[in-house]
N, C-alpha and C positions, 0 to 999 in steps of 0.2 A: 504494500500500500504506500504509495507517496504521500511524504510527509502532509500533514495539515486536511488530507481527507476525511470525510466523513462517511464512516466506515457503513452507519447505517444500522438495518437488522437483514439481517442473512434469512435466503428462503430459504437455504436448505446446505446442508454438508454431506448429508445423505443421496447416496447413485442410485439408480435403476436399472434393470436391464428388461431387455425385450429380444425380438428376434430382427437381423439387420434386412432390408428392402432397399430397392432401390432409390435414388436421388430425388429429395423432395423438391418438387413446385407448387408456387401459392396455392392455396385453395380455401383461404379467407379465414372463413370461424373454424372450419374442417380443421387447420394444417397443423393447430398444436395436439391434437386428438390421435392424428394420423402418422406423428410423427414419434411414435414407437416404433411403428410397423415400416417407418421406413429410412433411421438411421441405426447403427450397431451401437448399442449402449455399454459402458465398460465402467466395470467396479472402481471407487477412490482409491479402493486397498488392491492396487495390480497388486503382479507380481515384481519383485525386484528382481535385476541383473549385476547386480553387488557397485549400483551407484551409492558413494559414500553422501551424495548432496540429499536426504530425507525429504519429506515434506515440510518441516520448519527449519531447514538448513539457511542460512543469511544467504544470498547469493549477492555475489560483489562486485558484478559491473550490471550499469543499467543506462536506458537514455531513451529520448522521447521518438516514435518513430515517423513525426507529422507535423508539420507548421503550426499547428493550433494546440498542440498539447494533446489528443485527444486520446493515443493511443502510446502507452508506457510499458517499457519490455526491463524487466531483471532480468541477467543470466551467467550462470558459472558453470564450470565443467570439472571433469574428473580426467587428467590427460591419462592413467596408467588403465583406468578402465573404460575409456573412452566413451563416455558416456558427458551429453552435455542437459542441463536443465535450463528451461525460459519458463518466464513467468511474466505473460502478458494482463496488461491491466485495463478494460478499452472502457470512453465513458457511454455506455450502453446498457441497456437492459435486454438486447436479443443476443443475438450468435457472435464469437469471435474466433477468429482462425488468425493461426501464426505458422511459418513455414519457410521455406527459402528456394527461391527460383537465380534462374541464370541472367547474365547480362542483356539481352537484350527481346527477351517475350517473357510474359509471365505462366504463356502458356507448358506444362508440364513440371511446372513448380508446385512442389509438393504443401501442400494448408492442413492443419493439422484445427481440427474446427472442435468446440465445444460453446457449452451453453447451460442455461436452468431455467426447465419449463416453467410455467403461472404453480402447476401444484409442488414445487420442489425437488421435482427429478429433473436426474442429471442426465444427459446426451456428451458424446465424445467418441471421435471418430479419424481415423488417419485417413487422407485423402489427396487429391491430386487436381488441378487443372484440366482437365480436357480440352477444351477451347476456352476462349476471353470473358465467356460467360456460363457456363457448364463445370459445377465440380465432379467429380466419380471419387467411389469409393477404393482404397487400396486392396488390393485382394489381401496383403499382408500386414498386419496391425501393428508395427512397431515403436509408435507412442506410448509410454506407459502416464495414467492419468496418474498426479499427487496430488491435486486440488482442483474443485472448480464453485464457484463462489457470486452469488451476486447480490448487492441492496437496490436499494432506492435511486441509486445513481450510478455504481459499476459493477463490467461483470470482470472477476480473473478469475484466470483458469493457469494453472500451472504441469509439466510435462515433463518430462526426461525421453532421449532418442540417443542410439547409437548415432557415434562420428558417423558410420557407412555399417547401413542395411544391406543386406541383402535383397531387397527390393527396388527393384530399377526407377519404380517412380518416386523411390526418395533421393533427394539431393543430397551429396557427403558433405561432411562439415570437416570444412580443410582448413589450414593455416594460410589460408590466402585470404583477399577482402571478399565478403559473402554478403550479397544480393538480400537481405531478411523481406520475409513477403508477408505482410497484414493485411486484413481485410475485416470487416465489422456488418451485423444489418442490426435494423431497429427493433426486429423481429424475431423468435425463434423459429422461422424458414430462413434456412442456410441458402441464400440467393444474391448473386455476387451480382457487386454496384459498384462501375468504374470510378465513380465520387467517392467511395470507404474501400480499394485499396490501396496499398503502400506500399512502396521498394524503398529500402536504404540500404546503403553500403555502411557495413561494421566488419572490423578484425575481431571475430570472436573472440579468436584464442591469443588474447593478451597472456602476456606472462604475469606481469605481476600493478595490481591497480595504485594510482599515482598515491593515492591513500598509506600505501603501507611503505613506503619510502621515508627515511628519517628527515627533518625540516629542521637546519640548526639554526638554534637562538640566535645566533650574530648576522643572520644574513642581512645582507646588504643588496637593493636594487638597481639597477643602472640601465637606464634606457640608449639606447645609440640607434639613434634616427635622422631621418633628413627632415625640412623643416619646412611648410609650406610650398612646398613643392606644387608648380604648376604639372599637371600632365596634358602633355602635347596629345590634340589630336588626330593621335596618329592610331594605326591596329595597336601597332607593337612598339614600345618606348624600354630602356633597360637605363635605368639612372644608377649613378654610381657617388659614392664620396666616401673623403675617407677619415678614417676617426680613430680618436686615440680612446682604448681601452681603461679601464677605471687605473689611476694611481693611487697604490697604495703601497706602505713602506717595507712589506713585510708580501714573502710567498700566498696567496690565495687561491684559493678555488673557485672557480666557478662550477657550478651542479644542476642548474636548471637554464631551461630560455624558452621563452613563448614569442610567439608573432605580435607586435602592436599595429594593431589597425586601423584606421580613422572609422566611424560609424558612418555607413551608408557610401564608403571606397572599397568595400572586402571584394566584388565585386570584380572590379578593374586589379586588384593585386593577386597577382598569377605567382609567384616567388618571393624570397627574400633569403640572399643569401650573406654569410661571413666569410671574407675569405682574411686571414692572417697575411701578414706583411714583414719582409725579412728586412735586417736592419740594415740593407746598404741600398733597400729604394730611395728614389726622390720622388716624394709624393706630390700630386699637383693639389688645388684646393679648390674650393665650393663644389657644384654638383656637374656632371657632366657625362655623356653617352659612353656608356662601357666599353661599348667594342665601335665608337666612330672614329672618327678622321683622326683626333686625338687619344693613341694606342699609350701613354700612362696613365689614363684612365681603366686602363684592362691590366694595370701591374696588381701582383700580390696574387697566388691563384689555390692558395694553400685552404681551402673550407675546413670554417671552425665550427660551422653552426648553420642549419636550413632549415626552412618551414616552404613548404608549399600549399597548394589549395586543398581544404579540408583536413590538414593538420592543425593541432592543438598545443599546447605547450609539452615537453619532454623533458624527463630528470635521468639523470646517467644515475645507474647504477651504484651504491654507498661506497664503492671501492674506489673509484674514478672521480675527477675530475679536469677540466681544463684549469691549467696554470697561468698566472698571471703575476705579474712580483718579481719576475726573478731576470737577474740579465740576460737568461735565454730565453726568456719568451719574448712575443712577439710585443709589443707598443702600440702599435696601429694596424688596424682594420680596414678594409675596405668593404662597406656597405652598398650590396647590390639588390635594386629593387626593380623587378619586371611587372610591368604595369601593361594590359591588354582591356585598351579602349576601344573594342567592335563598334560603339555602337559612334565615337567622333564626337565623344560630348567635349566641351568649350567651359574654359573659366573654373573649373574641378581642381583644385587645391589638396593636398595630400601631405601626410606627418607619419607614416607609417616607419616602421624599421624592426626593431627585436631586443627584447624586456632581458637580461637577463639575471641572475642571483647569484650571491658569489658570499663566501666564509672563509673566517683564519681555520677553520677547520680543515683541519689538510687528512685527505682522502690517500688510499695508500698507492697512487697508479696516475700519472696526468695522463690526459686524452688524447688523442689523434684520432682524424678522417681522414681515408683514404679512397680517393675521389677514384672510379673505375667505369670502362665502357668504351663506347666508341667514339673518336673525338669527333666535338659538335662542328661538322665543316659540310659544305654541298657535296661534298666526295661519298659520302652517305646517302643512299636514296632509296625509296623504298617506292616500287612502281603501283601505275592507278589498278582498278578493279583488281586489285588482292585479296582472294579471302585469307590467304595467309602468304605470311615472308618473313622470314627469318634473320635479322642481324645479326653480327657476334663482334665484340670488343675484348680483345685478349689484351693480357696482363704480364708479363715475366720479370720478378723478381728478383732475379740473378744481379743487377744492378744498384738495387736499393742500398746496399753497405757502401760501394763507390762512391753513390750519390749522397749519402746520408752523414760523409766527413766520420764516420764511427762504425763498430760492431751494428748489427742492430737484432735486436734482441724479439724471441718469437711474439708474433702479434696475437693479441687474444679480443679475438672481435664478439662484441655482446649484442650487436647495432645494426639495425642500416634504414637506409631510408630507398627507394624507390621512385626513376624518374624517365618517366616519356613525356608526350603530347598525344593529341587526340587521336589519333592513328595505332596506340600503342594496348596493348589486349594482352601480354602475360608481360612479365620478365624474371630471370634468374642468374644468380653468381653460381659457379661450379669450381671446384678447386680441384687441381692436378697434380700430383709428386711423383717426381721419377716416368714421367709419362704415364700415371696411373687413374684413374678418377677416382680422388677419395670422397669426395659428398657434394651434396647443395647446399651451399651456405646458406643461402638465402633465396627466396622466390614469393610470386602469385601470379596464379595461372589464373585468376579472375581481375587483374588491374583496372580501377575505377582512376579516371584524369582528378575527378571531384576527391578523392580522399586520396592525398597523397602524404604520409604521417612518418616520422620518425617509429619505428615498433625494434621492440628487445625481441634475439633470439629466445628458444627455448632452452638450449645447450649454446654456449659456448664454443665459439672454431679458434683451431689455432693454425696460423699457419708462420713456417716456415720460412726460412730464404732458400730460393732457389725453386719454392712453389709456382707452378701457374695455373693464373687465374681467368676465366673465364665468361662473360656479360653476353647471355644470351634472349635478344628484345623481339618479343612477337609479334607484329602490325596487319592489321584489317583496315584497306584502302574501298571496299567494295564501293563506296559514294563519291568517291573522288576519281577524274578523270583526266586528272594530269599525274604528272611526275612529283612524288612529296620529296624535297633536299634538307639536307642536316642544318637545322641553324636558331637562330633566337625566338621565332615568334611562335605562336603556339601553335598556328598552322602549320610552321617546318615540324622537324623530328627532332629527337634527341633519345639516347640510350646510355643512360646513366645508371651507374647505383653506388652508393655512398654508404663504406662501412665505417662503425662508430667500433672505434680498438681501445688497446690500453698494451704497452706503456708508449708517449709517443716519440714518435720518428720526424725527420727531417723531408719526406716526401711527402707529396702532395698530391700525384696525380698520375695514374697509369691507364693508357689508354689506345687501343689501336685505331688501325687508319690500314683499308685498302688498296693496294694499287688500280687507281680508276679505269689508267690507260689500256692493263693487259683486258680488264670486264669488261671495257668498252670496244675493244679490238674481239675479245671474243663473241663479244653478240655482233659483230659482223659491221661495226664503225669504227671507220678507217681515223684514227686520230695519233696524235704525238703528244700532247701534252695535257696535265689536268685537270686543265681550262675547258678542251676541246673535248673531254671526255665526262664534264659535267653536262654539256651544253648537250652531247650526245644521248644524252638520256632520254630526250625528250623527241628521238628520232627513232626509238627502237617502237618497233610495232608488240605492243602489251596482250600478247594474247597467256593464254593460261599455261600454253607450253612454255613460250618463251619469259612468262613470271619465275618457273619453277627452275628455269635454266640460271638465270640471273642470280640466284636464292643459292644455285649450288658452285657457279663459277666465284661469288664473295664469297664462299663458307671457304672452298680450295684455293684459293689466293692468297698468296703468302700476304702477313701482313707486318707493317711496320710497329711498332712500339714505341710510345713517343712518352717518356718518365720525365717529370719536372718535379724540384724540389723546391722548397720554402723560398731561397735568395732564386727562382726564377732560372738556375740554370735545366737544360734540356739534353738528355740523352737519349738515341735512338738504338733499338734494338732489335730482329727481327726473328718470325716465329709462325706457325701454322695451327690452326686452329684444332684443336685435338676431339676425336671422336666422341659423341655424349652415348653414355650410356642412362637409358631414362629408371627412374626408380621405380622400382615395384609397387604396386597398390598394398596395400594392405589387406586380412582377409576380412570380409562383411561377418556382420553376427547377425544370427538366425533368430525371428523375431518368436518370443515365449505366445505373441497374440495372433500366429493367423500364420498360414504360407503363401508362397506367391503363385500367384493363377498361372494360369498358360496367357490370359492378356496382358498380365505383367510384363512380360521375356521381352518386350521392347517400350523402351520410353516414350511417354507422349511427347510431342513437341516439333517444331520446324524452324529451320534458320531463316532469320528475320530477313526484310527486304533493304537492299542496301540503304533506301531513305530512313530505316529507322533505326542505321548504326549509331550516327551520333549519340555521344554521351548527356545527360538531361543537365542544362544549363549552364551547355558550351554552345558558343555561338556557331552557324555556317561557318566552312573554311569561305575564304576569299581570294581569288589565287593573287598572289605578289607579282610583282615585275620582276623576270629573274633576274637582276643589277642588284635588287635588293638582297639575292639571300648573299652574295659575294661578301658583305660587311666591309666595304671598302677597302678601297685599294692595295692600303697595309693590310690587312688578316689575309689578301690572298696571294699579295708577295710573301708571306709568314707561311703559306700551307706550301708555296710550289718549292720553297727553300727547306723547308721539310720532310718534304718528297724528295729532292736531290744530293740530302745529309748522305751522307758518306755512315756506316754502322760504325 
C-alpha cells in the first residue's frame, strides 16, 4: 500500500474456485454471475516453489507505472531460486493485470489478470494477449497467487513467477530493460481498453536499492553546471565548458552524482557527460561546441561520470570512490551537455549539468571508466531497411601498462552504463583471454533509447592485461531509408559502453575503427580513401543480401584500435574480431499449476511494421546534410590521420 492511502474495509481475503471456461465478454448484469464458469479460479494459499519473498515479505523496489499515479507496482526477487514477486496496486474496483511484453507490440505479452467479485471471491488467472484487444487463457498456470485485495478505492493483487516458464507464452524475466505491461477495467469483465494499458521500461533485476547504501555524515554537495545557456535552434547542439572540480585541502571522495535538470528542459537534454582533464591541457573558457571549428573544446576525453535519458542518480559501491584532493587527480573537468531541439524552439535558456557528493570518508578503491566501443566517426554505418546489423568495437589491452606511465593493476568492474541512438535494439561487452571467450560482462538484449541508466553488475568481472574486449551493438533500420553514419546527433549512431572499475588507471578510452576502404571496395565501390568510402555508402544498392554481406565483411575486417589516455596521448593497435560464442539459456521450471497445451508450442505475436519501430517519445529521424555528420574539417583530418598511423 502506498504511503498515506486509505486502506479502507477489505471485501474479502478469502478465494474461490470454480471450473475454468473460456474468455469472458460483456454481458451486462449477466457477467459477474457468469464469470465462475468462465475464468480458472486459484487458491490464496498456492503452492510454493521454495520463493523465500512470503506473502508479507517487504518487497524493495517499486515505482509508478503511469503519468497520473494510477497504477503502483512493488517488486523483489529471489536471484538463486529464480523466482520474482510484483505486487501491483491499481486505483480500481474491477480487474487488474500485470505482465510483460516485448519492444514493440503488446501483442503476445503475457497479463497475469486478477480481481474480487461484488460477493468477495477471488478470480486469478495466467494469461496472454492474442491480439490488441483479445486476452486467452494460458494452457499453463505458472502464476502462483499471494494476495488479492480490494476496498473502497483499490484493488492489489500480489504474484510470484518463475524468471523462464516453460510456457512459450510467458515472457523471461532477464537482466536486460523489461517492457512491464499493465492494464486495469472498471469492471470485473477482464476486457482490455487501449486508454488503461501501460508499457514501461524497468531493470528489474537491480542488484542492490539506493536505500541500502551507506550516506556519510560529512557529505558535501557540488553542482558543476553551465549557466543560462541559450540553446540554438538547431536538431543537434553538444555544449561544452570547462570546470574546476570542488577544492578541498585534504584526499576526498566522491560516491554519488545525479543529473540536474532545469524543469520543463528534461526534454531537449539527450546526455550529460564528465570527462576528467590531465594537467598539461590548456583549457579554453566560457561555453563553446565540443566537437566545432574550435577542436580544445573537445580536449580532456577521460569520463568521470554520465547520465543519459531516463537515468537517475547513481552511488558507486561502499568500497569505491572517485578521488579528488590529491596531486594526481584530475583539477578540471570538462562539462559536456547534448541538447536535441527536434522541434526549433527559440529563446529556451538552460542551467543543467551534474549534482555530485563527495566525503573525507575515504573508501578503500578510487574509481575509473573505461570508455569502450566503436569510435563515434561516419566510418561506422549501419545500412536502411535492416531488420538486423551487427556492429562490433574491439578492445586490446596489451597496451594499457605502456600507456598508463605504471604496472596496472587487475580491473575489477562492478558498473557500466549502456549507449546507442534510436536505431540501437541490444548491446553487449564480451571478454576474451588467450583467444578464449570467458563471459558477458555486461548486456540487454531489450535496449530502450528512453532508459538509458548507470546499473551495478550482479558479480563482479575482473579483467586482466592483455585481455580483449569486445562491444557488440545491434540496430533495426526497418523505417529508415537512407544510410544511418556514426556521429553526435541522435539520429546518427553510436556504440558505446562505459565500465565503472576500481582501482583507477590512466586510460580513458578503447575503441575500434574499421577499414572503410577495403568494405567499400568489397561491396563492389571503387574508392581510395575514407572520405570516398563514406560517401560510398550511400551508393550500395540495400537489398537484404547485400545488408547481410556488409554485416559480415565489418565483422572480418581487420580493425584498428585506437587507446587514449588521461594527458590525450593516442596509441594505435591492430586486431580481429574474435568469434562469439552465445550463452546458453537457462532450463525453464515446470509450472506446479497446469501444462502446456499443444496451442502453446508456438508464441502468439508478429513483428511490428516498420512505422511503428520508433521508440515512444523520440522524435522522426530527419535526415542531415551529409557535411554535417563530417564535424568539421578538423575531426576528419583527425580520422584520415588515424587511419594512416603507422601501429
Amino acid at each position: 500500500m502506498v504511503p498515506g492511502m486509505d486502506r479502507g474495509t477489505y471485501k474479502s481475503r478469502l478465494p474461490a474456485c470454480s471450473p475454468a471456461g473460456e474468455m469472458l465478454q460483456p454481458l451486462g448484469a449477466m457477467a459477474c454471475a457468469l464469470l465462475f464458469r468462465l475464468l480458472p479460479l486459484m487458491a490464496l494459499a498456492a503452492s510454493s516453489r521454495g520463493s523465500r519473498l512470503g506473502p508479507t515479505s517487504p518487497l524493495r523496489y517499486s515505482r509508478f507505472l503511469d503519468s497520473s499515479n494510477v497504477i503502483f507496482l512493488r517488486w523483489d526477487f529471489d536471484l538463486e531460486a529464480e523466482i520474482i514477486t510484483f505486487e501491483v496496486q491499481v486505483r480500481t474496483v474491477g480487474w487488474v493485470g500485470l505482465g510483460v511484453t516485448d519492444c514493440y507490440t503488446n501483442v503476445g505479452g503475457d497479463l497475469v489478470v486478477g480481481g474480487v467479485l461484488p460477493d468477495g471471491n477471488v478470480y486469478f488467472s495466467d494469461q496472454h494477449l492474442v491480439d490488441e484487444d483479445t486476452l486467452g487463457e494460458d494452457g499453463s498456470q505458472d502464476a502462483e497467487l499471494q494476495g488479492l485485495t480490494e476496498d473502497a478505492v483499490y484493488t492489489t493483487m500480489r504474484f510470484s513467477r518463475p524468471f523462464r516458464s516453460c510456457d512459450p507464452h510467458d515472457q523471461d524475466i532477464k537482466g536486460d530493460t523489461m517492457r512491464v505491461l499493465a492494464a486495469y477495467g472498471l469492471d470485473d469483465v477482464p476486457k482490455l481498453d487501449p486508454e488503461r494499458i501501460f508499457v514501461k521500461s524497468i531493470f528489474l533485476l537491480q542488484k542492490i536499492h539506493p536505500d541500502e547504501y551507506d550516506v556519510p555524515e560529512d557529505t558535501i554537495i557540488h553542482d558543476l553546471e553551465i549557466a543560462d545557456f541559450l540553446i540554438p535552434e538547431e536538431d543537434t547542439t553538444y555544449a561544452c565548458a570547462f570546470l574546476p572540480l570542488p577544492i578541498v585541502s585534504k584526499k576526498h571522495h566522491i560516491y554519488k552524482f545525479e543529473p540536474k535538470l532545469m524543469e520543463r528542459n528534461e526534454t531537449m537534454v539527450h546526455h550529460i557527460l564528465l570527462y576528467a582533464c590531465g594537467g598539461a591541457s590548456v583549457l579554453p573558457t566560457g561555453i563553446g561546441h565540443c566537437y566545432g571549428a574550435d577542436l580544445t573544446f573537445s580536449l580532456c576525453s577521460q569520463v568521470i561520470m554520465g547520465w543519459a535519458v531516463g537515468g537517475t542518480s547513481y552511488q558507486f559501491p561502499d568500497e569505491t570512490g572517485f578521488s579528488i584532493g590529491t596531486p594526481q587527480d584530475p583539477q578540471w573537468i570538462r562539462l559536456e551537455i547534448h541538447y536535441s531541439n527536434f522541434h526549433n524552439l527559440a529563446g529556451v535558456y538552460d542551467s543543467s549539468g551534474i549534482r555530485v557528493y563527495y566525503t573525507a570518508q575515504l573508501r578503500k578503491y578510487d574509481l575509473g571508466i573505461l570508455h569502450l566501443g566503436f569510435l563515434t566517426v561516419p566510418v561506422h554505418f549501419i545500412p536502411p531497411g535492416a531488420e538486423s546489423f551487427m556492429s562490433y568495437g574491439l578492445c586490446k589491452t596489451e597496451k594499457f601498462e605502456e600507456m598508463n606511465g605504471a604496472p596496472v593493476p587487475d580491473i575489477q568492474v562492478f558498473g557500466y552504463l549502456l549507449h546507442t541512438h534510436l536505431a540501437g535494439r541490444a548491446l553487449e561487452a564480451l571478454q576474451y583471454r588467450n583467444g578464449t571467450q570467458l563471459q558477458t560482462i555486461c548486456k540487454d538484449d531489450s535496449y530502450d533509447f528512453n532508459l538509458q541508466e548507470a546499473r551495478d553488475l550482479q558479480h563482479p568481472v575482473v579483467i586482466k592485461p592483455g585481455d580483449e574486449l569486445l562491444v557488440k551493438c545491434h540496430y533495426q533500420t526497418l523505417d529508415r531509408d537512407l544510410v544511418t553514419f556514426g556521429g553526435p546527433s541522435t539520429i546518427n549512431e553510436m556504440c558505446l559502453i562505459f565500465l565503472f572499475y576500481y582501482p583507477r588507471n590512466n586510460i580513458s578510452s578503447c575503441l575500434g575503427l574499421f577499414d572503410i576502404v577495403h568494405v567499400a571496395n568489397e561491396l563492389g565501390q571503387e574508392v581510395s580513401d575514407p572520405l570516398e568510402g563514406i560517401m560510398a555508402m550511400n551508393n550500395v544498392e540495400w537489398t537484404p543480401e547485400n545488408i547481410k554481406k556488409a554485416e559480415r565483411i565489418c565483422k572480418e575486417t581487420q580493425q584498428l584500435v585506437v587507446i587514449k589516455n588521461i594527458d590525450e596521448v593516442v596509441e594505435n593497435t591492430t586486431g580481429w574480431i574474435p568469434e562469439i560464442i552465445p550463452a546458453p539459456r537457462g532450463p525453464c521450471l515446470e509450472s506446479s499449476g497446469g501444462k502446456v497445451e499443444p496451442q502453446d508450442k508456438i508464441p502468439a505475436g508478429f513483428r511490428a511494421a516498420p512505422g511503428a519501430l520508433l521508440r515512444s517519445g523520440a522524435a522522426a529521424p530527419r535526415h542531415l546534410p551529409f557535411a554535417a555528420l563530417l564535424f568539421g574539417q578538423g575531426a576528419l583530418s583527425w580520422l584520415l590521420a588515424t587511419l594512416r598511423a603507422g601501429v
